[in-house]
C-alpha positions in Angstrom: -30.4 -110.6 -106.9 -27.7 -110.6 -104.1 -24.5 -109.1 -105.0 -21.5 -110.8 -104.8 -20.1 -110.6 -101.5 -17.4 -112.6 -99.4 -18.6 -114.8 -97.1 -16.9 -116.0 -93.8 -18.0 -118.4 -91.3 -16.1 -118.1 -87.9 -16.0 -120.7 -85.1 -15.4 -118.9 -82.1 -15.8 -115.0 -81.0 -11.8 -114.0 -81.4 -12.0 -114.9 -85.3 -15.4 -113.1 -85.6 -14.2 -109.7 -83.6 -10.5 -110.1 -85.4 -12.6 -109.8 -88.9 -14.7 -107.4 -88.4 -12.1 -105.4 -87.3 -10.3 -105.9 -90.0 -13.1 -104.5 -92.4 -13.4 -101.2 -91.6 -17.2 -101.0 -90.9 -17.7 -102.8 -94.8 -18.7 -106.4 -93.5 -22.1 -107.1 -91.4 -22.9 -109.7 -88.9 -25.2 -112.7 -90.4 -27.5 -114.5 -87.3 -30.7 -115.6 -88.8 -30.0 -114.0 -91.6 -33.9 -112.9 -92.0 -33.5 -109.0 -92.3 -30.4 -108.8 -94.1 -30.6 -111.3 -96.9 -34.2 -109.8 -98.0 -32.0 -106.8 -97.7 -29.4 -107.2 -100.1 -31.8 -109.1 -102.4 -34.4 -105.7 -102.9 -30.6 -103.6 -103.2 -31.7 -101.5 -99.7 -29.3 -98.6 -99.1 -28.8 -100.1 -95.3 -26.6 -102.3 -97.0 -25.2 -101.3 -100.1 -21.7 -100.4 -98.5 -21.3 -104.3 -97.2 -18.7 -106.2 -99.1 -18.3 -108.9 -96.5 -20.6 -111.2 -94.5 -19.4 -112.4 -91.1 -21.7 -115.6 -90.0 -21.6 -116.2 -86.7 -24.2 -118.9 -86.4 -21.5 -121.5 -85.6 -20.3 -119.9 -82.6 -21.2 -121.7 -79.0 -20.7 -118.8 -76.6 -23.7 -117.4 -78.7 -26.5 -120.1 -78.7 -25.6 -120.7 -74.7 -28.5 -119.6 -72.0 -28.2 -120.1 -68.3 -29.8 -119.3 -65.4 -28.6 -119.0 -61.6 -31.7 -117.9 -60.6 -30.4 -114.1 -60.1 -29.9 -113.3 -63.8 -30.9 -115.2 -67.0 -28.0 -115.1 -70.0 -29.5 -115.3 -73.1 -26.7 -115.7 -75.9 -27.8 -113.4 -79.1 -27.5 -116.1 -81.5 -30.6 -118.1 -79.7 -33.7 -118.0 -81.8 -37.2 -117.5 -81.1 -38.3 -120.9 -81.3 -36.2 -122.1 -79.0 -37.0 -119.1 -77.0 -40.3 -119.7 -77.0 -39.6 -123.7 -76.5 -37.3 -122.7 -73.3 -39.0 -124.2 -69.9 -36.8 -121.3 -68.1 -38.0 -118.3 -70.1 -41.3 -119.3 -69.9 -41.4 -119.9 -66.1 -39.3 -116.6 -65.2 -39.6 -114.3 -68.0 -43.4 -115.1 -69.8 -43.7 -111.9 -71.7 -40.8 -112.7 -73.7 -42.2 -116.1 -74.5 -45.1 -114.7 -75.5 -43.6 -112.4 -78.0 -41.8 -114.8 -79.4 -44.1 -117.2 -80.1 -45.6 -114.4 -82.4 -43.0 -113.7 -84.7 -43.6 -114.3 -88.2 -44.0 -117.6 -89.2 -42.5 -120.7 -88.1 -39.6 -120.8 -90.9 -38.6 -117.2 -89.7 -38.7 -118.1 -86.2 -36.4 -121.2 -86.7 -34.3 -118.4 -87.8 -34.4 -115.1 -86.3 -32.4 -114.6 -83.3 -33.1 -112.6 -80.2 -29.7 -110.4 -81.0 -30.7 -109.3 -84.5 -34.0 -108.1 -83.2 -32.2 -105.8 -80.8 -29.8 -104.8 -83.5 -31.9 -104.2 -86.2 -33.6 -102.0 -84.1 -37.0 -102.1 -85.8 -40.0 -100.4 -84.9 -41.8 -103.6 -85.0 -39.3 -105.5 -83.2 -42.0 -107.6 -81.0 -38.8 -108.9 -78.7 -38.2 -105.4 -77.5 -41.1 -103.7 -75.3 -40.9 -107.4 -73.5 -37.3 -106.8 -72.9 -37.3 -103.0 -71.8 -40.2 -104.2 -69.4 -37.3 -107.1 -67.7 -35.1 -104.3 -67.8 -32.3 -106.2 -70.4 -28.8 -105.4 -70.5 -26.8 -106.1 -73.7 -22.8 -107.5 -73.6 -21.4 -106.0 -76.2 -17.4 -107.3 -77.4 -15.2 -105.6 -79.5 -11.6 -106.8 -80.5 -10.3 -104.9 -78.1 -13.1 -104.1 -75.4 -16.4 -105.1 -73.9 -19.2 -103.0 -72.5 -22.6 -103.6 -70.7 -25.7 -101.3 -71.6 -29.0 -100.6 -70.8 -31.2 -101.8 -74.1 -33.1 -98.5 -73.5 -29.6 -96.6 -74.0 -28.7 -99.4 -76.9 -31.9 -98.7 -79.6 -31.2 -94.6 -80.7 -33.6 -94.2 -84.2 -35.4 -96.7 -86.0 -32.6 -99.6 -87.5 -30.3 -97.3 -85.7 -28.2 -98.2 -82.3 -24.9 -98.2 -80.4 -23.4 -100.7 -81.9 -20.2 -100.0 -83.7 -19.1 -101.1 -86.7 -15.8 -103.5 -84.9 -19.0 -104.9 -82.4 -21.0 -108.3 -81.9 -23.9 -108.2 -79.6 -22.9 -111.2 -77.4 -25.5 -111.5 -74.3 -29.3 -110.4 -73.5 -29.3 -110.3 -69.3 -32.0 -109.9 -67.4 -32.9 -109.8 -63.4 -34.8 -112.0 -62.1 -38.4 -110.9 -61.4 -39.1 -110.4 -57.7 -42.6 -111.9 -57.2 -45.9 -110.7 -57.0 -45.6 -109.0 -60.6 -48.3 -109.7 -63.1 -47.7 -109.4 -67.3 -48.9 -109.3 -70.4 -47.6 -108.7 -73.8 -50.4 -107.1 -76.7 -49.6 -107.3 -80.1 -51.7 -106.3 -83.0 -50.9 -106.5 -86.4 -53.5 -107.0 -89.8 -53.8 -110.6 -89.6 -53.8 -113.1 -86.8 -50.6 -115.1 -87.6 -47.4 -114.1 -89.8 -47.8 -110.6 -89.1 -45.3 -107.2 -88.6 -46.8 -105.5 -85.7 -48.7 -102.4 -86.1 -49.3 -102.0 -82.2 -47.4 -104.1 -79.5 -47.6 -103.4 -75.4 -45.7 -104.7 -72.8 -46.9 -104.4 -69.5 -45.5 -105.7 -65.6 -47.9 -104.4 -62.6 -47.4 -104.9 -58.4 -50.7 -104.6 -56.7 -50.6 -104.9 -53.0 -53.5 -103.8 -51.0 -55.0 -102.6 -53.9 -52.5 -100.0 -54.5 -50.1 -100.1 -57.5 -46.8 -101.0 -55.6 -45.1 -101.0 -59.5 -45.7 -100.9 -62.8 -43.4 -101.0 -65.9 -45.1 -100.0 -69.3 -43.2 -100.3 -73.4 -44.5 -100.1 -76.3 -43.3 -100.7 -80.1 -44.5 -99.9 -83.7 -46.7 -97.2 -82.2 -43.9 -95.8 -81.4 -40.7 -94.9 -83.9 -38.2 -97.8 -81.4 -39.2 -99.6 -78.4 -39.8 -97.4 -75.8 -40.7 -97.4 -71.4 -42.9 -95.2 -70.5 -40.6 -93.9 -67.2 -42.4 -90.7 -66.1 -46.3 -92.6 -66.3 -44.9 -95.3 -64.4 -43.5 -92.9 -62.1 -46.6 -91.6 -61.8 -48.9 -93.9 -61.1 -46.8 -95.9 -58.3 -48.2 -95.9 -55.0 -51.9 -94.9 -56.6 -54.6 -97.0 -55.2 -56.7 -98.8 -57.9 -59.7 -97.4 -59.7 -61.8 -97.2 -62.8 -60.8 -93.4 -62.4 -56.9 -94.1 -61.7 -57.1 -96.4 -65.2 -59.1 -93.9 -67.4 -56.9 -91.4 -66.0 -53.5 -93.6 -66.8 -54.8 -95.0 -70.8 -55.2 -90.8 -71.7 -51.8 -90.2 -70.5 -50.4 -92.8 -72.8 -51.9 -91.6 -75.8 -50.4 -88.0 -74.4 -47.1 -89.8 -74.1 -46.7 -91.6 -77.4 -48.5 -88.3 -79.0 -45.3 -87.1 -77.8 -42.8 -88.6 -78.9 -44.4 -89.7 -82.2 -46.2 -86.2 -83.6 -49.1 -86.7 -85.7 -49.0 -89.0 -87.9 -51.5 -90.9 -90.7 -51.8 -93.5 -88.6 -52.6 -91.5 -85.2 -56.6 -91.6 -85.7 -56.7 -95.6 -85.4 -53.8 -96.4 -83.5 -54.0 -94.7 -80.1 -57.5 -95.1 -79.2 -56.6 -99.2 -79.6 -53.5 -99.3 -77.5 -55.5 -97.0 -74.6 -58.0 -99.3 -75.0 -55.9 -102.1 -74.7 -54.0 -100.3 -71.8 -57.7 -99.8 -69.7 -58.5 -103.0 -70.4 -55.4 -104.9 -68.9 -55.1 -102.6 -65.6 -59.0 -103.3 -65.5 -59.0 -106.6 -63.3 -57.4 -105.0 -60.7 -59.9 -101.9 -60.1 -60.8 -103.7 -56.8 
């Protein structure tokens, strides 16, 4: 059962900020609602210190999106549906599409909002490793200030980030993708459909000549937060193509997440499936 909590409703940014700085880090922002509500009804200690909830669903800055064809705005309080319904992110930005048309079922999707994926920070956050990939910057407001940073920067632990308690995640930018890049985003979870990820991949690749001109590589739930994979992309740029080159490139990702995860239960199944996975999307372009 939920505990009784005050409930507000804002209609515009200024009364959201001006009441959650008025709280003193005891209220919580409500978008979809679809990770807190489950929350507070199993009593998690996440939220046991809330005595207020802010719902910012009726907000317009927040379910805005544009496009000049240099950066794409994505206001946090869009959901995934209409994400994944959106003619411009599926033109400019597919891997995000794809990972949105994954995401639980399609109640939660009519729900869940791009900014509470970021903010709940979640190893199984499918909207991230997509994200990392278009290299996303977050606009952050405060009462008093406003900040841009790098999502990478953003996500610390798992269900852990920057954002302070007086803050509302406002706007998801990304750059526009030069062309020539080719993408895919991998997800695996136990079931085909209404699934948490167990493994998810995000991967952007420039082949010119067959040489690897770029490459950008994330990953989630194998790893504890969404995470790019700077020093193998580093790497590997300006390699030419080859079964050897790929081989080469799926160990060193299981080296990498070994890394930065330890050894864990889990360990024995999951990394020979995402360098699997890894081989087998660089593998159309061995030439």
């Amino acid at each position: 059962m939920i505990p009784a909590i005050d409930y507000i409703r804002p209609r515009t940014l200024d009364e959201a900020l001006s009441a959650l700085s008025e709280n003193h880090g005891n209220a919580a922002v409500l978008a979809g609602g679809t990770d807190i509500v489950p929350g507070l009804q199993q009593g998690s200690r996440r939220f046991a210190s809330i005595t207020k909830l802010i719902d910012i669903g009726a907000i317009p800055e927040l379910k805005a999106m544009d496009f000049d064809g240099q950066l794409l705005r994505i206001g946090a309080g869009i959901t995934f549906s209409e994400l994944s319904h959106d003619p411009l992110v599926r033109e400019n930005f597919p891997l995000l599409t794809e990972a949105a048309q994954g995401i639980g079922s399609v109640q939660i999707r009519n729900r869940a909002t791009i900014g509470g994926n970021c903010c709940n920070n979640a190893p199984c956050a499918d909207s991230v490793p997509p994200l990392l990939v278009y290299e996303a910057r977050l606009r952050i407001l405060s009462h008093k200030s406003e900040r841009i940073v790098w999502l990478q920067d953003f996500l610390l632990k798992p269900y852990h980030t920057q954002l302070q308690p007086d803050e509302i995640l406002v706007q998801i930018i990304l750059p526009s993708l030069p062309k020539g890049y080719w993408g895919k985003f991998y997800k695996l979870g136990r079931r085909r459909g209404v699934a948490i990820s167990r493994i998810t991949l995000a991967l952007l690749i420039k082949v010119g000549a067959d040489v690897i001109e770029d490459i950008r590589l994330a990953s989630g739930a194998v790893t504890p937060i969404g995470v790019r994979f700077h020093e193998l992309e580093a790497e590997t740029r300006g390699k030419p193509c080859s079964d050897e080159l790929f081989r080469h490139l799926a160990a060193r990702l299981g080296q990498a997440i070994l890394e930065k995860t330890g050894l864990r239960w889990s360990t024995a199944y999951k990394l020979p499936v995402v360098q699997q996975m890894f081989y087998q999307l660089l593998e159309p372009f061995k030439g």
